[in-house]
C-alpha positions, 0 to 999 in steps of 0.5 A, a space after each residue: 403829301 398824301 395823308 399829312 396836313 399841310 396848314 397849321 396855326 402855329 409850326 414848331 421846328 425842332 423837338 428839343 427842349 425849347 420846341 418841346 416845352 413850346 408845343 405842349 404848352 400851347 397844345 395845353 392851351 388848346 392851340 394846334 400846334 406841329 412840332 418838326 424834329 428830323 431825327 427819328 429819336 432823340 438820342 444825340 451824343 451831346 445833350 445837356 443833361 442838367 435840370 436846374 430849379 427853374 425848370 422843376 417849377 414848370 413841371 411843378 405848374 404843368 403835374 409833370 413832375 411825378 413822372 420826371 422824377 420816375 425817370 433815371 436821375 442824380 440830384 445834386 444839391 452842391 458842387 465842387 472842384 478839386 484846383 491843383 489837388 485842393 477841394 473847394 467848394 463852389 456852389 450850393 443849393 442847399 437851404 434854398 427853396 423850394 428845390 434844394 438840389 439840380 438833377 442830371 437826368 439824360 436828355 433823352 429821357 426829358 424829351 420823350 417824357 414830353 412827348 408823350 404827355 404831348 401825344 395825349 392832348 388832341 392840338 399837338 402834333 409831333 412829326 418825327 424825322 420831318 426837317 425844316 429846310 426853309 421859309 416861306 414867305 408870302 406879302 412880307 411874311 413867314 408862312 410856313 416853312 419847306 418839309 423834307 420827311 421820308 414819304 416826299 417833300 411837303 410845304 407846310 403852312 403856318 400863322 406862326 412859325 417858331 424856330 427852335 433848332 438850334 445852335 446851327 439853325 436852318 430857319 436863322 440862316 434862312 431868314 437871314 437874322 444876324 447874331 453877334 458872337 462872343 467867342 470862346 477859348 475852349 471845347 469839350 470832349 465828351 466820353 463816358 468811363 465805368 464808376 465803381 461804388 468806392 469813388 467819390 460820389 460827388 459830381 465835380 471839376 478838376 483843375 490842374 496845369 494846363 487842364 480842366 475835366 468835370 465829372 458829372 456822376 451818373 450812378 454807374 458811369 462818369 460822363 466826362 467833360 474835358 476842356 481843351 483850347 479852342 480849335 485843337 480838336 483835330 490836331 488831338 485826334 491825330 494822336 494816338 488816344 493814349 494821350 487823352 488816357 494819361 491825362 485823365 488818368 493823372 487829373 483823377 487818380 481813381 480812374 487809372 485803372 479804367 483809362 483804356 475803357 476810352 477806348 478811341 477817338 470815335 467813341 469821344 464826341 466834341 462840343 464846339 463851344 460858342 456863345 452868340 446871341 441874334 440882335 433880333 429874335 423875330 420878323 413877321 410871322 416867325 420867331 426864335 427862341 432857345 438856342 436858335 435865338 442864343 447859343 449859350 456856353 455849358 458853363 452853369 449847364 444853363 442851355 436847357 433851362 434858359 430854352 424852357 424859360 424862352 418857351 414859356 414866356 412865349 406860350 404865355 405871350 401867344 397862347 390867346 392871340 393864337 387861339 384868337 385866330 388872324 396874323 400874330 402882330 410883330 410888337 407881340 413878337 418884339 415884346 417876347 424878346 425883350 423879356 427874355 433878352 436880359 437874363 439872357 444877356 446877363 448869364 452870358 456876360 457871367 459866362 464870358 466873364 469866366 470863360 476870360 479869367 479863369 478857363 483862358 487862364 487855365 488852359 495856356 498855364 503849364 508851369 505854376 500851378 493854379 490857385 483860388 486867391 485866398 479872398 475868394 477862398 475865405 468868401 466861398 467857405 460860406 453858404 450865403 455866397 455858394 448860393 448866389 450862383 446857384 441862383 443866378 444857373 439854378 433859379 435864374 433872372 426874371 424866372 417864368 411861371 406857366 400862365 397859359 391855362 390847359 384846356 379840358 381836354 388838355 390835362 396832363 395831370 
């Protein structure tokens, strides 16, 4: 492909959180790296927008954090849910340090403040609408990877390639790694409905018979997450949408009058839920993280800083051998597994955990309304236990520090 370089130290395919963190970290460190993302931008209909803790601490440790906090964002420091018209609170950042609060800010946003700050170091090399179709594999190994991009198909060679595509990832398929999964009860619509200043300002689930939404509140507008059971997308949408209007209209009273602002089923997005996770991240000369290696579900909004925590666990462990030049050995590839597996590990049996006793619950109930036991309800009126899962989505396990040092040519500050 005339003009494109097709040999590189290590290929990234993918430009989400993962694949992004991953190439400016190791381009920081002085490593060339080529991150492939097929879409020309990076508005999608469905992002995870939630930014916990752990992931302020990165941009803390990089000097990005004073431009992430110019882009267009709520911060969060509790969260509540309204169960059969009762509030009750659920988690709370509050008193804990250094960040008391989680921030909704578009993903969008997130990933082009990466990418710029990626453009300005000299090792990066973002390729938009440049997709990953397949390995290639040469004595044994991953060598690259097959480019399908908009002047003509190219090979790109690689010492490493890393996979962060996604739940639905091309390069797992193509090297034939398999995940176990762990299903789940329920997916998401995804709309958006106006905010008038007199709502409430909180960001917030409801739950009611046979129903759960979360509101996430975006100054001006809800964006809406509304749960229904697994595999019942097609059926709702042979509806008319009027059903989905009175349903949310009578979960949130306030929003009655705007209900006909979703307007029709093409302007509602749904998220198939899964959770599934690779029993081997790696083979040689290729590794995957982020998505790609564990599709985590959205309860806790876990997604991006759990991909985040992968990319910098990752850059730590490769940045030198990288930089060092020759093959990367496969044990430094097993042994980003096995730090990022547990946490993994843990936060998806919490989710599966909740998924089983509460959403299943909720969403076959139809008759008695639902309850918090009251022993819940006694524990949950103190801080000290709001902040435990707080910590477990916010701070997270085994959390990442950035040690892989930025070259003089790799300042982002």
């Amino acid at each position: 492909m005339p003009g494109v370089k097709t040999q590189t130290r290590c290929c990234i395919a993918g430009g989400g959180p993962a694949g992004m963190m991953l190439g400016l970290l190791l381009a920081r460190a002085g490593v060339a790296v080529t991150v492939l993302e097929k879409h020309g931008d990076f508005l999608r209909d469905f992002r995870g927008d939630t930014v916990h803790p752990s992931t302020l601490a990165i941009l803390d440790e990089i000097g990005l954090r004073e431009r992430f906090d110019q882009l267009p964002q709520r911060r969060v420091d509790h969260l509540a849910g309204i169960v059969a018209g009762r509030e009750q609170q659920i988690v709370d950042f509050r008193g804990l340090k250094p960040y008391d609060y989680l921030v909704l800010v578009p993903q969008w946003d997130f990933l082009d403040m990466l990418a710029d700050a990626g453009r300005r170091l000299p090792a990066f090399d973002l390729r938009m609408r440049h997709a990953a179709t397949g390995l290639i594999e040469e004595n044994g190994r991953t060598a690259g990877v097959r480019v399908e991009a908009p002047d003509g198909d190219y090979e790109l060679h690689a010492d490493l390639v890393v996979a962060c595509d996604g739940r639905h990832s091309t390069l797992r398929e193509s090297a034939n790694l398999k995940a176990r999964e762990y299903g789940a009860p329920m997916d998401v619509l995804w709309f958006r409905m106006p905010r008038n200043e007199t709502d409430p300002q909180d960001t917030f689930g409801i739950v009611d018979r046979g129903h759960m939404m979360v509101l996430l509140n975006r100054i001006d507008y809800w964006q809406v997450a509304f749960l229904v059971p697994k595999g019942s997308d097609a059926s709702l949408r042979a509806h008319p949408i009027d059903a989905l209007r009175e349903t949310v209209a009578q979960l949130a009273p306030f929003l009655a009058d705007r209900r006909d602002t979703i307007e029709a089923w093409d302007k509602v997005s749904t998220l198939s839920v899964q959770i599934d996770r690779l029993e081997r991240w790696y083979k040689p000369g290729l590794l995957l993280i982020g998505d790609a290696a564990h599709a985590m579900s959205p309860i806790g909004g876990v997604g991006i800083n759990l991909a985040i925590q992968d990319a910098v666990a990752a850059a730590n462990a490769l940045a030198q051998p990288l930089l060092a030049g020759g093959a990367i050995d496969e044990s430094l590839l097993a042994a980003i597994q096995r730090r990022r597996e547990w946490p993994v590990k843990v936060v998806q049996r919490v989710q599966i955990a909740m998924q089983k006793r509460l959403i299943s619950r909720v969403l076959e109930q139809s008759g008695e309304p639902p309850r918090v036991p009251a022993l819940l309800r006694f524990l949950l009126g103190f801080r000290a236990v709001r902040h435990i899962p707080a910590r477990l989505f916010g701070y997270g396990l085994r959390q990442e520090h950035v040690r892989a040092a930025g070259t003089s040519s790799g300042r982002l500050g």
